[in-house]
N, C-alpha and C positions, 0 to 999 in steps of 0.2 A: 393440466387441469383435470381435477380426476372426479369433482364432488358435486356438480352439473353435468344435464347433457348437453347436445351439442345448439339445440334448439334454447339453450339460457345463453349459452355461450354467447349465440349473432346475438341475443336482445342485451348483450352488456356492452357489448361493441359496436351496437349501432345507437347505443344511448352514449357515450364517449363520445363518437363519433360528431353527432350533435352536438353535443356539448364544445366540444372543438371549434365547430362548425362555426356553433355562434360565438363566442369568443374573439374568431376572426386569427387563431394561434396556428403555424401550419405544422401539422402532424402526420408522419410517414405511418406508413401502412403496419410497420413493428410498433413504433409507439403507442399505435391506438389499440393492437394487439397485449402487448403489455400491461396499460394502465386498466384495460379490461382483465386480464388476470388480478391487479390489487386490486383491484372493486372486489371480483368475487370471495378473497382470501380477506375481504376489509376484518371481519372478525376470525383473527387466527384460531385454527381449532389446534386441539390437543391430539397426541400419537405422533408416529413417525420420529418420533426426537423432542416433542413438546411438550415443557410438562407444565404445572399451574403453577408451582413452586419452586424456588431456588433448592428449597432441599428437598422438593420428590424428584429434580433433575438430576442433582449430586448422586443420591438413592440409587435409580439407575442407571446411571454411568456408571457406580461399584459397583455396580449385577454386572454390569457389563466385561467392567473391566476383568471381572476374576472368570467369566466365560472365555473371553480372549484369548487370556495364557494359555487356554487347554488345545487351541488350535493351532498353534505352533509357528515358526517362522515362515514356513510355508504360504499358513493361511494368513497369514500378516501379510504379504506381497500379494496373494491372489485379491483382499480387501484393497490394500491400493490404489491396485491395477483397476478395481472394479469403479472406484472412487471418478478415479482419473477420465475412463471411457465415457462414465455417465456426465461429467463436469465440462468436457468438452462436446458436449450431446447438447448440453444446453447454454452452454458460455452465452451464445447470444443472446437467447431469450432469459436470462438469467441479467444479463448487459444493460438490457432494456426496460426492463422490470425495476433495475435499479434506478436508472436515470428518471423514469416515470415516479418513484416514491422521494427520492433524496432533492431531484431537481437540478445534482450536480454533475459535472462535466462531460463527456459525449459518449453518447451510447458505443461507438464505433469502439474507442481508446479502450472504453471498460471490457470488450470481450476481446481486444487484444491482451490484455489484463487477466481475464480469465483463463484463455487457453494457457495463455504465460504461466502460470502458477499449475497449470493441471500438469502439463508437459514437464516443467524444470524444476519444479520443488522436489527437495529430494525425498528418497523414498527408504524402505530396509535397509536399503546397500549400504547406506551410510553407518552402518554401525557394524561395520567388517570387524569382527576379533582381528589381534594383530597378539604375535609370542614373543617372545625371546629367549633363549637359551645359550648355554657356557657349560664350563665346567663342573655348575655347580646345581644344574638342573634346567628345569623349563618354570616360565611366566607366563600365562596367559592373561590376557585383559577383555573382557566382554564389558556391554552395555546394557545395562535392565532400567527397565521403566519406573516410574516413579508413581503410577497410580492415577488419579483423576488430578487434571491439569484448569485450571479455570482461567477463561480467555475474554478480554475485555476490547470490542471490537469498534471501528471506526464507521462513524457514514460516509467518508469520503471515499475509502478501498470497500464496503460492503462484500460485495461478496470474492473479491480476487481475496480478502484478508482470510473470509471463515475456509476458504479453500484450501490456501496455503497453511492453514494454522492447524486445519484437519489432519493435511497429509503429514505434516510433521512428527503432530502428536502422536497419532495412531502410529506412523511407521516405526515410532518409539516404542509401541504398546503398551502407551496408555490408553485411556478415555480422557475426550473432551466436554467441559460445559460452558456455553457459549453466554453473556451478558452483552448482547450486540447494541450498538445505539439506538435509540428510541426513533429517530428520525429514519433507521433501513429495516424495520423491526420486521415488516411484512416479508421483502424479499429474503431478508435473511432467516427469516422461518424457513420459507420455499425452499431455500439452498440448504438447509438444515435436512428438511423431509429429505428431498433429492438423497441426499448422500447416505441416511440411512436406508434407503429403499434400496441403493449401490450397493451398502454394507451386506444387509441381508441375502441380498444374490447371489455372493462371491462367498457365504458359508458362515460371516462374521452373525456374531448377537448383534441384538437390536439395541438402540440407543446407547452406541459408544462416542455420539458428537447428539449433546441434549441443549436444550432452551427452553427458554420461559416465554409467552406470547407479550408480555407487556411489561420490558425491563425499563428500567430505574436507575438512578444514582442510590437508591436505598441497595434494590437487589445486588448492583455490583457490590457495595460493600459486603452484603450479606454472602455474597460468593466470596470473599475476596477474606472473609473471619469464618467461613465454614470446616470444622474441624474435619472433612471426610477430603478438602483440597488440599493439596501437595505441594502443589507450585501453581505460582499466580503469570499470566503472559499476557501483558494488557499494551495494544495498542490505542492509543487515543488523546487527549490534550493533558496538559500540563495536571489537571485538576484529578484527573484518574488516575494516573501515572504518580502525583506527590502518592494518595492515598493506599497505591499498593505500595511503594516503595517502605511506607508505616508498617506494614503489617508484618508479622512476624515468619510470616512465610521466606518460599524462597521468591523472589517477584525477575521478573524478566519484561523490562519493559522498553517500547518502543518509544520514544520524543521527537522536540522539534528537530528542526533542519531548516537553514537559511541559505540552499547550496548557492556558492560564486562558481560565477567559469569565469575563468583567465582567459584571453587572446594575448599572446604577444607579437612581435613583428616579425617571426620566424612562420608563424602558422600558415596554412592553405586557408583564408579569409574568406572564401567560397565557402569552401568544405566548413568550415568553420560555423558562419550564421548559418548555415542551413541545418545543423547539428544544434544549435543552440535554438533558433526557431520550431525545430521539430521536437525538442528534449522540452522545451519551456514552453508549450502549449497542449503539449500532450497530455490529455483528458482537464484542460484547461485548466494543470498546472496544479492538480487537489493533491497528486501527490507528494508527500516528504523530500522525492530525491529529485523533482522537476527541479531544473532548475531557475534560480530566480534573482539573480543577478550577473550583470555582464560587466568585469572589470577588463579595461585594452589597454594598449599599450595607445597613446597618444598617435603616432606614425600613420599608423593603420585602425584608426579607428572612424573616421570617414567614410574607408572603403567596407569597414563589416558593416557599417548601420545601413549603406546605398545596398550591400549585397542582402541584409536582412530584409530590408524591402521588396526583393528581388525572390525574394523567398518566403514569401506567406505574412509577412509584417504591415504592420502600418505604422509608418515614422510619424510620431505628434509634432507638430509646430510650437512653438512656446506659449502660444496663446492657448491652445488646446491642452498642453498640459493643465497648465494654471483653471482650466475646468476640470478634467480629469481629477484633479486632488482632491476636488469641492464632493467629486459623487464618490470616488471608492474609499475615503478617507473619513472616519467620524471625527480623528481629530488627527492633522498635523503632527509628528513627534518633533522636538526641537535638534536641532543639529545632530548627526551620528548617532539619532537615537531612534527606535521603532516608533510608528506612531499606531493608532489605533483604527483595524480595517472595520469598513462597513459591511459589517458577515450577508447583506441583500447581495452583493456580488460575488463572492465567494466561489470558485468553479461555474464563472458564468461564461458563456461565449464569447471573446471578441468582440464581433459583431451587436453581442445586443449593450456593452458599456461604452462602445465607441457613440451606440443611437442614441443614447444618455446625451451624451455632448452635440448630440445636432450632426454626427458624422454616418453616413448609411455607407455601409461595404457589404459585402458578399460573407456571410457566413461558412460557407466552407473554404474559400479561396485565403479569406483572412482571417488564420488562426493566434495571432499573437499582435498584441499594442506595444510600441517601441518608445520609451522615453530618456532623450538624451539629458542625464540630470548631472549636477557636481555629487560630487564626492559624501561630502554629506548630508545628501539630501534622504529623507526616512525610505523612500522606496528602498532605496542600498540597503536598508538595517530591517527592512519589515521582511518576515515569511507572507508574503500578501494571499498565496494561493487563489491567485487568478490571472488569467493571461496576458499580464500586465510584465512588460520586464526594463527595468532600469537598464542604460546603457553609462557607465562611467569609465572618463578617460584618466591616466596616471600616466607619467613620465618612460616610466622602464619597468623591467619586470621584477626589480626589488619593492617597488611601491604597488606593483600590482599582489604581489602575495604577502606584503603586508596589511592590505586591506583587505583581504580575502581573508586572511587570519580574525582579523577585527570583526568584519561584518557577519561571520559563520557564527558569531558570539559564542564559541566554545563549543558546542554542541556535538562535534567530532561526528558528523553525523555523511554528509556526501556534499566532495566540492570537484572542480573538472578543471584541465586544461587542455590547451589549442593552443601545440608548440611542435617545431621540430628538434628543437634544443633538448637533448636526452638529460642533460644535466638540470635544466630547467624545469623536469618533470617531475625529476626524482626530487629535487630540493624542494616543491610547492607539494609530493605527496608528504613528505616527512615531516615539511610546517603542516600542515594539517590534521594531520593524522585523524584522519576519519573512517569510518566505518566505509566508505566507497569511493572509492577516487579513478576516477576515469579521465583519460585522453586522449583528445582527439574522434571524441563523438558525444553523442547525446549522452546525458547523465541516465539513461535506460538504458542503456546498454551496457553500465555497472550490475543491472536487476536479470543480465541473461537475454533481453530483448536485442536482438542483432549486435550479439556481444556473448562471450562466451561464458561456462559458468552456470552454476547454482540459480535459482532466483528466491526473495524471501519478501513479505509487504509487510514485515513486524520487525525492524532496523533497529537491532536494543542497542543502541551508543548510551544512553543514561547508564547502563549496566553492566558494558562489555563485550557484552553475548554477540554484537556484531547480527549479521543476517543468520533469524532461526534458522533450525534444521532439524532433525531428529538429534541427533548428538545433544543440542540443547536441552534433552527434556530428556533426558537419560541418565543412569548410575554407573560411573565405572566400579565395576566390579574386578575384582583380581585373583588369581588362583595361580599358588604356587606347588611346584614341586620340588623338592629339593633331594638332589643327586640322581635326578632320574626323569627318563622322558626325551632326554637330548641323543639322536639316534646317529651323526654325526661321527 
């Protein structure tokens, strides 16, 4: 907080405070800290990366970008590096800040989220030249940048997305201009300033990751037909995503995801729910790769839903379901088909959709609601994104991945299994073929999170592109030589 003293600071925190108070809502000592930083940013000012318009941002981000090039590879890593240090400086308070504007899922998850992407997102390295050479000379192949990148960002990842979408582009050297959702506008200014104030430390021009304080579905398009933008990288719903995919750009974009985990009767059933209990409530579940539904093998599927309860769940009774549907459901979908979610729960706690139904549990002890449904019931077909997780049983493991196939509804985007059968694994990754397939742990640990690997929060299966990187936002360039060069 840089634009009060310290003496406005207590009077915004002890007005929060109160406000809390009487409400009767219980708020940890970060919370009340955070929601006192968006009080004081309520009207975003301009600088640091802000600008009043879609094209005085574009504007300079070109300044930018043609500053960039003259500092070299070098200063491209030392930017980074600089990016990195300060994003893990403030992950949590950044975490917090989020949860206090969006509302959605748990402060704790989002700055494991943060540091995730500050630490594993890749960086220059990724664009090592690689030669070749014969008889008939040398090949080299480099990566050059493609100029100002325009990035359409989610309220559900806010600030882990503009983090990772930062270090990518930039390690690419480009410029970025941000059209964040309306709903994280405040924090993701914040995270915006931050990283230019990074940028500038470490030797970079100023405003090579720019925003607007008061984006739009107008502005994204305006971003999204702005002649001075290169490549379009928009994570967000289906509605953003059709409208770049129109435009004549090159667009790279992030969609849904309906992930299945398998269990079959070969898995650790233990290790198992506890993997899927911790994957499937993780930051109650807002993420794309959470996953959100549970197909078993018949055998052993008594034993995982007693052990999910043994692990942070709550198993509904059938009468409690039959409520459950009434509050997260605006409407029922008919058979194998999605029905339509009530967005009031959306990344809500456990615990406060269980108090819906007349059920009181302990909010941190129980992270995730367990419902034992058939086959076609809409939970199995809905991306519900809340910590709600269908449990269905199937015969063997050919009906398990072929419902798994069905209910991802194509989207090739992240499914899991819970198997020791090697054969079993490789045949449900190949039916699926997704953008991230993991087994044998939480569907995070595809993203790098105790699991090896890259991490990316912008999953372009609509497009290909798989988890961004730098490479994505880059030009192969090629240089030959011929008869010469090869020293061999």
């Amino acid at each position: 907080m840089s634009s009060v003293d310290q003496a406005q600071v207590q009077e915004i925190v002890e007005r929060v405070r109160a406000r809390f108070a009487e409400s009767g809502s219980p708020m940890t000592g970060a919370g009340i800290r955070a929601q006192a930083e968006l009080e004081e940013i309520a009207d975003i000012k301009l600088g640091d990366g802000i600008f009043r318009t879609i094209d005085e941002a574009v504007a300079a981000a070109t300044r930018a970008f043609r500053e960039y090039q003259k500092i070299g590879l070098g200063g491209r890593y030392a930017v980074v590096d600089a990016i990195r240090r300060s994003m893990l400086e403030e992950s949590e308070r950044l975490a917090h800040m989020a949860h206090q504007e969006t509302g959605l899922g748990r402060p704790e998850d989002k700055a494991i989220k943060n540091r995730l992407v500050a630490t594993k997102s890749p960086g220059p390295e990724d664009l090592e030249p690689f030669a070749v050479t014969g008889d008939s000379g040398m090949m080299v192949t480099e990566f050059a940048p493609f100029g100002v990148i325009g990035a359409v960002t989610p309220t559900t990842n806010p600030t882990s997305t503009i983090i990772n979408n930062t270090i990518a582009i930039l390690s690419g050297g480009n410029a970025a201009v941000f059209n964040v959702h309306p709903n994280a506008k405040r924090v993701s200014a914040e995270n915006i300033r931050l990283i230019n104030r990074a940028i500038v430390s470490a030797g970079g021009p100023p405003n090579l990751a720019t925003a607007i304080p008061e984006p739009t579905i107008e502005s994204a398009q305006e971003l999204m037909r702005h002649p001075d933008v290169r490549v379009l990288l928009v994570t967000g719903g289906p509605g953003v995503v059709r409208e770049a995919l129109q435009s004549e750009k090159r667009a790279v974009t992030a969609g849904p995801g309906n992930p299945p985990a398998v269990v079959d009767e070969t898995a650790d059933v233990d290790a198992a729910a506890k993997a899927i209990v911790s994957g499937g409530s993780f930051d109650n579940n807002v993420i794309c790769t959470d996953e959100k539904t549970t197909i078993v093998v018949e055998s052993v599927a008594d034993r995982l839903i007693l052990a999910m309860g043994r692990s942070g769940a709550y198993v509904l009774k059938e009468h409690e379901l039959r409520k459950l549907e009434k509050v997260i459901f605006e409407e029922l979908g008919p058979p194998n088909k999605p029905g339509v979610i009530n967005r009031k729960w959306i990344g809500q706690n456990a615990s406060s959709i269980l108090a819906e139904i007349g059920i009181q549990v302990d909010s941190e002890e129980t992270r995730l609601v367990v419902a034992d449904v058939p086959n076609e019931h809409c939970l199995v077909w809905t991306e519900q994104m809340m910590p709600v997780m269908p449990v269905t049983r199937v015969q063997n493991i050919d009906q398990a991945i072929d419902l798994a196939v069905k209910s991802e509804h194509g989207f090739r985007h992240t499914a899991s299994i819970h198997s020791t059968n090697v054969e079993r694994i490789t045949r449900m990754a190949v039916a699926m073929n997704c953008s991230i397939f993991v087994a044998n742990g939480p569907n995070y640990a595809g993203l790098g999170e105790g699991g090896e690997g890259f991490t990316s929060f912008s999953i372009a299966s609509p497009t290909g592109d798989g988890l961004t990187r730098p490479r994505t936002f880059s030009r192969e360039r090629r240089v030959t030589m011929v008869g010469a060069l090869r020293i061999v």
